[in-house]
Chimera marker file (.cmm) of the C-alpha trace (Angstrom):
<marker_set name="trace">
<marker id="1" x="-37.212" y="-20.527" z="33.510" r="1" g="1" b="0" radius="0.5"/>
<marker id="2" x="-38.777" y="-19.185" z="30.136" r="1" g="1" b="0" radius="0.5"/>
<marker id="3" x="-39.362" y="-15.464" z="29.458" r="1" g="1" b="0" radius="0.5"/>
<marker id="4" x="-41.564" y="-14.250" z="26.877" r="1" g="1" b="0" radius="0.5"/>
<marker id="5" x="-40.857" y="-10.500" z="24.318" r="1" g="1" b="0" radius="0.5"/>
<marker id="6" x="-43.341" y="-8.692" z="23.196" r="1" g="1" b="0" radius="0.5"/>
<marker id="7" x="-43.484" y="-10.907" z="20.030" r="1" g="1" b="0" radius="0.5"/>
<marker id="8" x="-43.966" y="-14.417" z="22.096" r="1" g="1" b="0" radius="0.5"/>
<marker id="9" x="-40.503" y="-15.632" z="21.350" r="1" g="1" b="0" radius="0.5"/>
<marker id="10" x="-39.368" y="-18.058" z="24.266" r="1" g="1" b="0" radius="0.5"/>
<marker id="11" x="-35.679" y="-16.976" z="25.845" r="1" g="1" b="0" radius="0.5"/>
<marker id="12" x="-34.254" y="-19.473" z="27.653" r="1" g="1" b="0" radius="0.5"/>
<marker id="13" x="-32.797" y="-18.180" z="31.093" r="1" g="1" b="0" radius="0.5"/>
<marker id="14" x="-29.825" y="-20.478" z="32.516" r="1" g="1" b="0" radius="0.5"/>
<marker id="15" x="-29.727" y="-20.749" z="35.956" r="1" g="1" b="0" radius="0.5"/>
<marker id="16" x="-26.658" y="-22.009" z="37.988" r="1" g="1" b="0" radius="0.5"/>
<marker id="17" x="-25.751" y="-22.652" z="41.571" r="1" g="1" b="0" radius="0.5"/>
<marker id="18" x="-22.275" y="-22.926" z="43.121" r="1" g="1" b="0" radius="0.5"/>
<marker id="19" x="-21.686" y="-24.415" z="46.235" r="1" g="1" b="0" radius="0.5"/>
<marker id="20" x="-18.151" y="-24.636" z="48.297" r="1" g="1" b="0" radius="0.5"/>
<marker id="21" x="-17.524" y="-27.825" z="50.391" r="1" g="1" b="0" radius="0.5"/>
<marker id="22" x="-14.413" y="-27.766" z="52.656" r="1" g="1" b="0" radius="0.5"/>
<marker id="23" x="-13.135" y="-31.555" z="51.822" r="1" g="1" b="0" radius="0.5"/>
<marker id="24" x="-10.684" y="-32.411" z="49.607" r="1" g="1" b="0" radius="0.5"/>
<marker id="25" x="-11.434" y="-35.527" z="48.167" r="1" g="1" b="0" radius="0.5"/>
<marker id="26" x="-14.299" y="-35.484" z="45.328" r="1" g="1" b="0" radius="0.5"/>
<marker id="27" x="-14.478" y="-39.134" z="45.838" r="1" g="1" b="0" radius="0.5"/>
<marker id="28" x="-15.784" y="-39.052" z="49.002" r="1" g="1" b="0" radius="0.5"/>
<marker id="29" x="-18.273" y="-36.645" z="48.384" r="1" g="1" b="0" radius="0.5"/>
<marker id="30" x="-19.694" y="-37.848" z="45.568" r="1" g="1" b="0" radius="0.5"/>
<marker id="31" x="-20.880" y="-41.002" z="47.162" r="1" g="1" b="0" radius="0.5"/>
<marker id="32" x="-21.905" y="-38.628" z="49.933" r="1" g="1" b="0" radius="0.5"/>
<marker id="33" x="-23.897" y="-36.788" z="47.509" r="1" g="1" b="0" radius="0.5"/>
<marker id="34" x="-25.035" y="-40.498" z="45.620" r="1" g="1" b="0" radius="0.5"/>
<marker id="35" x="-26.678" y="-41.503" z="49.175" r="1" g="1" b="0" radius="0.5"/>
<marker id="36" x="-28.536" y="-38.401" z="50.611" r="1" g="1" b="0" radius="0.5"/>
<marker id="37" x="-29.572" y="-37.321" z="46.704" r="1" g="1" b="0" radius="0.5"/>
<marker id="38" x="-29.907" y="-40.754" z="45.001" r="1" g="1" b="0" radius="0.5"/>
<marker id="39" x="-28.267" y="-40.120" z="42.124" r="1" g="1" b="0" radius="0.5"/>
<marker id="40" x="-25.736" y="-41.536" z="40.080" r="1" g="1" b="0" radius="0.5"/>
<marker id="41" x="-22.209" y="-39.686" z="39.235" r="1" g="1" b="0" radius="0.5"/>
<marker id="42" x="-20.229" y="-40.731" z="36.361" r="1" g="1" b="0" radius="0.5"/>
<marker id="43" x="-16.463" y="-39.950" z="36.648" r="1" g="1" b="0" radius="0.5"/>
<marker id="44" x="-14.596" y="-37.640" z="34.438" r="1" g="1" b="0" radius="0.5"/>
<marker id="45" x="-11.422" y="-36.070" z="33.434" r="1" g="1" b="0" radius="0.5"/>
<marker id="46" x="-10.513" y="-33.221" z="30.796" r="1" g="1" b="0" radius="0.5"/>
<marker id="47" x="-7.437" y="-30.954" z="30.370" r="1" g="1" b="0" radius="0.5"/>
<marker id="48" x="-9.618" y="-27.925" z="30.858" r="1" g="1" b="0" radius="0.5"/>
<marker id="49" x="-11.587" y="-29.186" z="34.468" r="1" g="1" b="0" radius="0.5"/>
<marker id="50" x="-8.761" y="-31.902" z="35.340" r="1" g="1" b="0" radius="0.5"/>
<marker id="51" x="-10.677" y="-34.821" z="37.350" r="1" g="1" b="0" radius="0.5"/>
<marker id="52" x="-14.820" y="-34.248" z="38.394" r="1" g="1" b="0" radius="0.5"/>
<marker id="53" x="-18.212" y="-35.992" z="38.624" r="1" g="1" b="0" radius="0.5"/>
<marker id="54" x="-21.667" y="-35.270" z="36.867" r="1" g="1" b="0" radius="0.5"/>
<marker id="55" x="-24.947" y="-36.494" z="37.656" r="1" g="1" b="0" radius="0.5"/>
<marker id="56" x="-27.171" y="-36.201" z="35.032" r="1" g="1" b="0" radius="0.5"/>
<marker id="57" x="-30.887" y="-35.661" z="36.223" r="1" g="1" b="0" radius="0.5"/>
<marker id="58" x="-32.493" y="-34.816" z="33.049" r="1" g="1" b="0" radius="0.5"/>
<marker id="59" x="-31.682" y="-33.122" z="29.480" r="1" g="1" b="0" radius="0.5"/>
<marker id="60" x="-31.525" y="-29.737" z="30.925" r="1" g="1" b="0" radius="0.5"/>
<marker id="61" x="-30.404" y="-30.314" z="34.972" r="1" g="1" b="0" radius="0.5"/>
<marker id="62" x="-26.954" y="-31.445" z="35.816" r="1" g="1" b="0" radius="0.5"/>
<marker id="63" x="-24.781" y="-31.369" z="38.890" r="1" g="1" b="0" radius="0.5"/>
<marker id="64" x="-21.257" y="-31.406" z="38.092" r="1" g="1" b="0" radius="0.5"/>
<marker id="65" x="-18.366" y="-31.861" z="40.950" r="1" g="1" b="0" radius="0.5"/>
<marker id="66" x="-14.825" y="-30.590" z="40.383" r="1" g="1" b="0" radius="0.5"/>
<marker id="67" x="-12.206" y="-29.016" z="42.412" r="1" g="1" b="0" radius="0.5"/>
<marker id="68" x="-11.233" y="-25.545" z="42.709" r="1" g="1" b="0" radius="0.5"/>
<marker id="69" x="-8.102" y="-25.218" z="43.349" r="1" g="1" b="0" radius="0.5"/>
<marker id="70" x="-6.708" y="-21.599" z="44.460" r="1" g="1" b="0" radius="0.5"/>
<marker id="71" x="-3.035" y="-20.754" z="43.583" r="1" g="1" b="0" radius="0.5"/>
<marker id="72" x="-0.601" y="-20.840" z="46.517" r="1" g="1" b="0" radius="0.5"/>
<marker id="73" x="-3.259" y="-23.506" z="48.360" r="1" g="1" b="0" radius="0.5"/>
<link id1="1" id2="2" r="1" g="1" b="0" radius="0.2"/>
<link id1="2" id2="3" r="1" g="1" b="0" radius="0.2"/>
<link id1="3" id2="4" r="1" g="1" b="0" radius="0.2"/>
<link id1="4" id2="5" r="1" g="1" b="0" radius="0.2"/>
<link id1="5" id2="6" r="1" g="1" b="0" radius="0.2"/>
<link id1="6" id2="7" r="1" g="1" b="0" radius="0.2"/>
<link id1="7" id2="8" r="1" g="1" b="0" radius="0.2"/>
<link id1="8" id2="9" r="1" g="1" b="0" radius="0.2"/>
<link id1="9" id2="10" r="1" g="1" b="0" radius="0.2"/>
<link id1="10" id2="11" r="1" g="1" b="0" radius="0.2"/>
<link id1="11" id2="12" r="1" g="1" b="0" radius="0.2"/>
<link id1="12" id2="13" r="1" g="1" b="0" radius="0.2"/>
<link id1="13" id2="14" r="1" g="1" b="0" radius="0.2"/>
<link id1="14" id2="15" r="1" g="1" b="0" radius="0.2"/>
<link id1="15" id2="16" r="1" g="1" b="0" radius="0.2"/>
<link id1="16" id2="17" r="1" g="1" b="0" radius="0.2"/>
<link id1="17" id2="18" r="1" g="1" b="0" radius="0.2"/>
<link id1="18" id2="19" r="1" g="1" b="0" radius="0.2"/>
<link id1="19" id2="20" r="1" g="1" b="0" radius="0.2"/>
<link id1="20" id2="21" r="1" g="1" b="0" radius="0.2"/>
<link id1="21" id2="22" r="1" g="1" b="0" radius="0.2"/>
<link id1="22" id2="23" r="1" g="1" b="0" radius="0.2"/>
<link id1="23" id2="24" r="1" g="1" b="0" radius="0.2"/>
<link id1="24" id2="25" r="1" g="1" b="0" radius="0.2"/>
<link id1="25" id2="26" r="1" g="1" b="0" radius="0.2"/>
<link id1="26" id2="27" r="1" g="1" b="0" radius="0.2"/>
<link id1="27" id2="28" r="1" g="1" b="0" radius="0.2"/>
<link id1="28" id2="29" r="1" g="1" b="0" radius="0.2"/>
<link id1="29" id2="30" r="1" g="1" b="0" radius="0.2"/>
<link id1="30" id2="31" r="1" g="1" b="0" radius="0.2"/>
<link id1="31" id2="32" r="1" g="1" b="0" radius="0.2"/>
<link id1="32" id2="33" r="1" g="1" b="0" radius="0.2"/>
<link id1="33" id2="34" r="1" g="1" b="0" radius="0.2"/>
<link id1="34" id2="35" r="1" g="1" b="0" radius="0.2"/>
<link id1="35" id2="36" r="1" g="1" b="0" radius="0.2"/>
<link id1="36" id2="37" r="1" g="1" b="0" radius="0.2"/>
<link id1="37" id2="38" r="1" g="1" b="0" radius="0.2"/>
<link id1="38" id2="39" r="1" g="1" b="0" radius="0.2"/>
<link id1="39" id2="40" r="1" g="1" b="0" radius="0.2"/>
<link id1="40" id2="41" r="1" g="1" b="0" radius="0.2"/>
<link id1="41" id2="42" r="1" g="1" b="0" radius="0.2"/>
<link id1="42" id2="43" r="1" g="1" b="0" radius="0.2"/>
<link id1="43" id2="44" r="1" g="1" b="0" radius="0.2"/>
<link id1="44" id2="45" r="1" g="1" b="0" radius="0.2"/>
<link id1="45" id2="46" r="1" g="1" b="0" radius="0.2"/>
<link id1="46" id2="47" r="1" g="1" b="0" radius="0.2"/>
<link id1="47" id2="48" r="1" g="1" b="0" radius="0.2"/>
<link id1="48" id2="49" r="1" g="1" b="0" radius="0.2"/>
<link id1="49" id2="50" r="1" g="1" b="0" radius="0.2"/>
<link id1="50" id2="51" r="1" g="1" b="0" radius="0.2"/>
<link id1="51" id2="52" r="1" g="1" b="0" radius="0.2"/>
<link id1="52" id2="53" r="1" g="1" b="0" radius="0.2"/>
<link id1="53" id2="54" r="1" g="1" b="0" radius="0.2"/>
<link id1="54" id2="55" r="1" g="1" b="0" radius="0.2"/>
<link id1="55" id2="56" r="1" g="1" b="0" radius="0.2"/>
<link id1="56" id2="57" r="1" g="1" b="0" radius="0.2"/>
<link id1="57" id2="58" r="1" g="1" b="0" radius="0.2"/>
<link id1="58" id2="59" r="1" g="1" b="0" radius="0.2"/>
<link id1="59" id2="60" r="1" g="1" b="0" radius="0.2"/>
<link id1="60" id2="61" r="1" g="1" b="0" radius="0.2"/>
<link id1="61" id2="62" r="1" g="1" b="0" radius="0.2"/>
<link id1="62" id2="63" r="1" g="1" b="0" radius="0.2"/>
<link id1="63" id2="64" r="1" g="1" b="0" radius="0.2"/>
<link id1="64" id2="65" r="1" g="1" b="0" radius="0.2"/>
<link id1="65" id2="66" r="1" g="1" b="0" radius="0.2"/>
<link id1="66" id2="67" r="1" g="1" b="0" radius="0.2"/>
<link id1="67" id2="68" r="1" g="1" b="0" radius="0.2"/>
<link id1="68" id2="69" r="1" g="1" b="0" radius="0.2"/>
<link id1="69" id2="70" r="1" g="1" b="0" radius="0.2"/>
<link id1="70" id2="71" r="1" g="1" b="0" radius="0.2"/>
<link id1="71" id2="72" r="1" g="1" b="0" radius="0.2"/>
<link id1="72" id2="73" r="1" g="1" b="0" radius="0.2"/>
</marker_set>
C-alpha cells in the first residue's frame, strides 16, 4: 500500500500477517502449504530464527515459516 504527503512523496506502508498453527513440525506444513498454495519453500537456518521456510512470491511478498517457541513449552 502507497500513501501520498502533501508534497506527492510515496511512503511505503509494510503490511504483515501472523498466523499460529498448532503442529509442530514445519516440515510437514510446508509441503502442506506447497500443495493447497502452489508455491515453493526454500529451507533455512540462522542463529537468530534457528530452522524456517520462505516462499518467495515476488520482490516485495514473502511468506516465511518458523517456530515460535514459548519458554517452559
Amino acid at each position: 500500500m502507497k500513501a501520498y504527503s502533501s508534497r506527492r512523496k510515496v511512503i511505503t506502508i509494510n503490511k504483515y500477517m501472523t498466523l499460529g498453527i498448532l503442529k509442530d513440525n514445519i516440515h510437514d506444513i510446508t509441503k502442506d502449504l506447497q500443495n493447497i498454495l502452489n508455491v515453493h519453500f526454500e529451507e533455512h537456518e540462522s542463529s537468530y530464527w534457528g530452522e524456517y521456510t520462505v516462499a518467495i512470491l515476488s520482490a516485495r511478498e514473502s511468506i516465511k515459516l518458523t517456530y515460535n517457541y514459548v519458554d517452559d513449552d
